[in-house]
C-alpha positions in Angstrom: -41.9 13.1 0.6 -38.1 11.6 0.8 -38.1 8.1 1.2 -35.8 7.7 4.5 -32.6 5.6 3.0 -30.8 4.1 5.9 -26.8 4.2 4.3 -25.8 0.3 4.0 -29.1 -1.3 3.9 -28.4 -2.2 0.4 -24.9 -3.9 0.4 -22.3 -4.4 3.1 -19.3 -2.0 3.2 -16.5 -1.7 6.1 -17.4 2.1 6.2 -20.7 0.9 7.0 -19.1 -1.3 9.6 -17.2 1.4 11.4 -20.2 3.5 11.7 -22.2 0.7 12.5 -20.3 -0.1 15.5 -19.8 3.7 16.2 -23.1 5.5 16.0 -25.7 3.1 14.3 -27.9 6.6 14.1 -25.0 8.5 11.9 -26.1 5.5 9.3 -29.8 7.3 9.5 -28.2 10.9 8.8 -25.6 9.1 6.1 -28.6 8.4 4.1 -30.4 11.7 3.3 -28.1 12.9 0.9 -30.2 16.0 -0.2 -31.0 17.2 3.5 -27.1 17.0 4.5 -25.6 18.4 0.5 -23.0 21.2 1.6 -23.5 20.4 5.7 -21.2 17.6 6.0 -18.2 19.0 8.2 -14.4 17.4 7.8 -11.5 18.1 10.1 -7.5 18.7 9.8 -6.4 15.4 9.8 -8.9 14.0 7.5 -7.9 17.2 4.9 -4.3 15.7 5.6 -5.3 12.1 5.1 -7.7 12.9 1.7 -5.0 15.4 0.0 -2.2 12.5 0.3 -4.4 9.5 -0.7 -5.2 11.7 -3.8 -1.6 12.8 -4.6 -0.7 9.0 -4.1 -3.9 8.0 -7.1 -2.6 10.2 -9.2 0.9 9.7 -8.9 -0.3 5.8 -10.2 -2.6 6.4 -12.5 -1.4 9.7 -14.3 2.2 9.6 -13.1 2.0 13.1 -12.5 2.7 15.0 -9.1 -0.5 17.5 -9.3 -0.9 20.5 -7.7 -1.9 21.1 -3.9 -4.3 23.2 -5.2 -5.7 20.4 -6.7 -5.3 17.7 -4.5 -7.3 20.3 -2.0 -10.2 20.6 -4.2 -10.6 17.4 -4.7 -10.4 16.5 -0.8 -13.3 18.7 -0.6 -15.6 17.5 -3.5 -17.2 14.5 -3.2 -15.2 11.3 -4.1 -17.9 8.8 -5.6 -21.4 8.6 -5.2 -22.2 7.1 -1.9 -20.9 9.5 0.2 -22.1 12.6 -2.3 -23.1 14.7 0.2 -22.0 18.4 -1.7 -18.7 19.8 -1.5 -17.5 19.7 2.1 -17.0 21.8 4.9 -13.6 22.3 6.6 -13.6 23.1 10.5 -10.4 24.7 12.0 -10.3 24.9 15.6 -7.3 24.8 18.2 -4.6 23.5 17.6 -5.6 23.6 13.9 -5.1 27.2 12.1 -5.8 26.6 8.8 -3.1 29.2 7.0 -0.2 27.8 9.2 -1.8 23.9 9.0 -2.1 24.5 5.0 1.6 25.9 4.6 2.6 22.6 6.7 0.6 20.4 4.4 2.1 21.5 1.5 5.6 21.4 2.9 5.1 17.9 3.7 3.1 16.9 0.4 6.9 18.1 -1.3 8.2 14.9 1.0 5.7 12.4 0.5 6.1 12.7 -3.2 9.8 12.9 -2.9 9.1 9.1 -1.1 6.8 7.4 -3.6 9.3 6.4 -6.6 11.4 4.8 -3.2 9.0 2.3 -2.9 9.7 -1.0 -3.6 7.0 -3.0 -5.6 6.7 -6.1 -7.1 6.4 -6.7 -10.9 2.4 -5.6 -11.6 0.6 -5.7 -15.0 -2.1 -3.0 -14.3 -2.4 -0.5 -11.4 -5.9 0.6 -10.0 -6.4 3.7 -7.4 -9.5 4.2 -5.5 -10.8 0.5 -6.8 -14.7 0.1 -6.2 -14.3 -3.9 -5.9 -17.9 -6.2 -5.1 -18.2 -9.6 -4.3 -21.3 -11.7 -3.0 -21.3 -14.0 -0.1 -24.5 -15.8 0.9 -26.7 -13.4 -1.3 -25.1 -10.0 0.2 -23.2 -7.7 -1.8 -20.2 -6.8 -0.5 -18.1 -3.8 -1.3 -14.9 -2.2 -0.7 -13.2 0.7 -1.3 -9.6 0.1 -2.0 -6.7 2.9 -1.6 -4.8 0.8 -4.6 -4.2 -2.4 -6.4 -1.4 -3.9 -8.5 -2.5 -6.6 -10.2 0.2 -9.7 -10.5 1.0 -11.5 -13.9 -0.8 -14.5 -12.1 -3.9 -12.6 -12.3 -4.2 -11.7 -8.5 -4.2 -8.5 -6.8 -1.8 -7.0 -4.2 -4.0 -4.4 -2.8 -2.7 -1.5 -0.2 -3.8 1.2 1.7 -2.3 4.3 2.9 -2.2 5.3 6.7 -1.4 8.4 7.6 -2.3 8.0 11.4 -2.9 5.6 13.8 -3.3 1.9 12.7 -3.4 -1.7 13.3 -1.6 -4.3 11.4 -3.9 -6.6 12.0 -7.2 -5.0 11.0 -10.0 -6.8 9.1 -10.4 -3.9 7.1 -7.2 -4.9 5.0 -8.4 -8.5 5.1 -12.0 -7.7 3.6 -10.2 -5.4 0.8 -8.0 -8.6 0.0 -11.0 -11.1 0.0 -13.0 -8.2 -2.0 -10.0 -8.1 -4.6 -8.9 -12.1 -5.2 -11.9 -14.1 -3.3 -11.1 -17.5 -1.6 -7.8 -18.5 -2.0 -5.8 -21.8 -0.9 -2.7 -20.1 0.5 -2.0 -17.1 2.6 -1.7 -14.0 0.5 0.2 -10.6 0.9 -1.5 -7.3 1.5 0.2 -3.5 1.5 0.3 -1.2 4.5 1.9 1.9 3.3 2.7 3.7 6.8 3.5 7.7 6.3 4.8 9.4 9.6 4.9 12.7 7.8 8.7 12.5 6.5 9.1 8.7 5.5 7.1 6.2 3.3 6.9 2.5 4.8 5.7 0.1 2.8 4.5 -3.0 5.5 3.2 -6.0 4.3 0.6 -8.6 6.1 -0.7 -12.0 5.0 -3.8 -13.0 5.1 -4.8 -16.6 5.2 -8.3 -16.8 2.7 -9.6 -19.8 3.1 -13.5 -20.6 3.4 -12.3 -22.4 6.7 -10.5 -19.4 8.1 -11.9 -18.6 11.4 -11.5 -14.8 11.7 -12.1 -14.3 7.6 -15.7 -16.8 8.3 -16.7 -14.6 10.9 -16.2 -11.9 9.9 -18.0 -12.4 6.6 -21.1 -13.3 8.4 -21.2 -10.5 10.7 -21.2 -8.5 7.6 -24.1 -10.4 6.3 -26.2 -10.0 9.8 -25.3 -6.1 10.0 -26.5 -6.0 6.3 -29.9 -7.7 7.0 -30.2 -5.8 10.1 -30.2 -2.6 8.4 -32.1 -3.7 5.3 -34.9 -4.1 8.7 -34.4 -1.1 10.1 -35.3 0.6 6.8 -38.1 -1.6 6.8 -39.2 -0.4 10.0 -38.4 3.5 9.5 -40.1 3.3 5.9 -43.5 1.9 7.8 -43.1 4.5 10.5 -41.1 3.7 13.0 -39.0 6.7 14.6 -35.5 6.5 12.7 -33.4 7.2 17.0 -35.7 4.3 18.0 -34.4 1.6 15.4 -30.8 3.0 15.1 -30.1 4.4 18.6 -27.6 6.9 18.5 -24.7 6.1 21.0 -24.0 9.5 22.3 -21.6 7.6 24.6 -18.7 6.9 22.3 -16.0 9.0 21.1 -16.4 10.0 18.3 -19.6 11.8 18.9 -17.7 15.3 19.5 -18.4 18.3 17.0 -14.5 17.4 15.8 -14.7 13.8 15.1 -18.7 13.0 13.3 -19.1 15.1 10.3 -22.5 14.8 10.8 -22.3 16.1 14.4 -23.8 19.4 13.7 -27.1 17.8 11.9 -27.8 15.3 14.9 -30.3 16.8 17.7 -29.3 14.1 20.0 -25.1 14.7 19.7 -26.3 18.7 20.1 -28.5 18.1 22.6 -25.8 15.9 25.2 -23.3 18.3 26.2 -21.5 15.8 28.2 -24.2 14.4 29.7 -24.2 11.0 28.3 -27.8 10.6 29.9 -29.8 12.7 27.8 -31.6 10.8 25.0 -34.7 13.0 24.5 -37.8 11.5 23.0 -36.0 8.3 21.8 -37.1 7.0 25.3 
């Protein structure tokens, strides 16, 4: 018999967050990595959005343009252990036709690496892609996974990220990955946004005061800590019985649960079972 892993019960994680505040069930189905190896669906943009992050790591660490071939296998293969769930599935639907959308992809992978060497960068000793960073506040690990990181001669790190759609400047996902990467520090500190529209590279910059007296970094650290210990609970609860949709209700209400925005969508009965009737919980009542 499996023992039923609820996905962030271990350590605190801003993918963990999003879902959290998403679908606290999809952390349930996150978990079983053997029941949902090879089931997990991705979409267009996210192809888009993995086969430029990779070309971007590689272009860092290798200093080599790779292949679109390549970069498309490896948006499809799993990326690090935590979210091994198989080789993923890719789900074309309208407007998305996956010959035409593949031909555009590669067109505009020719322009994205054509914008890297434009980019203007300070003076960095080392240069990490795809950086699993931890750090511990009041006894919870946290973790981060960063897009990339130049570290400075002072021994700090500039990190960035790479949008490729929508964002927000002012998201506490960039200033977790910069507490992740340098800790508490006295002054404010810089953090990359590299913004691609599809024909120009942008590279934005935010600063982030990282003090332990900084309202918004305090609380959000502790709301990390409390979703942590909420979920390290409700694996308590699942592991002594407890139905998993009665401890993590799924929240068939929000957007994102549509068959073409959860990758795991297909393996929930309760997203199946609402078709658009938001009422319809089934047995969770």
């Amino acid at each position: 018999m499996r023992k039923p892993i609820v996905f962030g019960s271990e350590y605190a994680s801003f993918t963990t967050r999003l879902n959290y505040e998403q679908c606290k069930y999809r952390l349930y189905l996150m978990g079983d990595k053997e029941a949902n190896r090879g089931k997990v669906e991705i979409f267009p943009p996210m192809v888009r959005g993995l086969v430029l992050h990779k070309a971007m790591e590689l272009y860092f660490m290798e200093e080599r343009q790779a292949s679109f071939d390549e970069l498309y296998d490896h948006a499809l293969s799993p990326s690090r252990d935590e979210v091994d769930w198989g080789r993923k599935r890719v789900v074309w639907y309208p407007p998305y036709e996956e010959e035409a959308f593949l031909n555009q992809l590669k067109d505009e992978l020719v322009r994205f690496y054509h914008s890297l060497p434009h980019l203007r960068l300070p003076e960095y000793e080392q240069v990490v892609c795809e950086w699993e960073a931890e750090r511990e506040f009041r006894g919870v690990k946290m973790c981060g996974h960063i897009d990339i990181a130049f570290k400075l001669p002072s021994g700090r790190w500039i990190c960035g990220d790479l949008k490729t759609g929508k964002y927000d400047m002012g998201s506490e996902q960039f200033l977790f990955y910069n507490w992740i990467a340098n800790g508490f520090l006295k002054y404010p500190h810089p953090f990359f946004v590299f913004v691609w529209d599809g024909n120009h590279l942008q590279k934005k910059v935010v600063m982030h005061t990282m003090t332990p007296t900084s309202p918004t970094l305090m609380r959000m650290l502790w709301q990390m800590v409390e979703m942590q210990h909420l979920l390290s609970e409700a694996q308590a609860k699942i592991e002594a019985g407890a139905h998993p949709a009665k401890v993590l209700r799924p929240n068939i209400r929000h957007f994102t649960c549509h068959q073409h925005r959860c990758s795991f969508w297909n393996e929930c009965e309760y997203g199946r079972r609402k078709n658009g009737d938001a009422t319809d919980t089934g047995d969770m009542e």
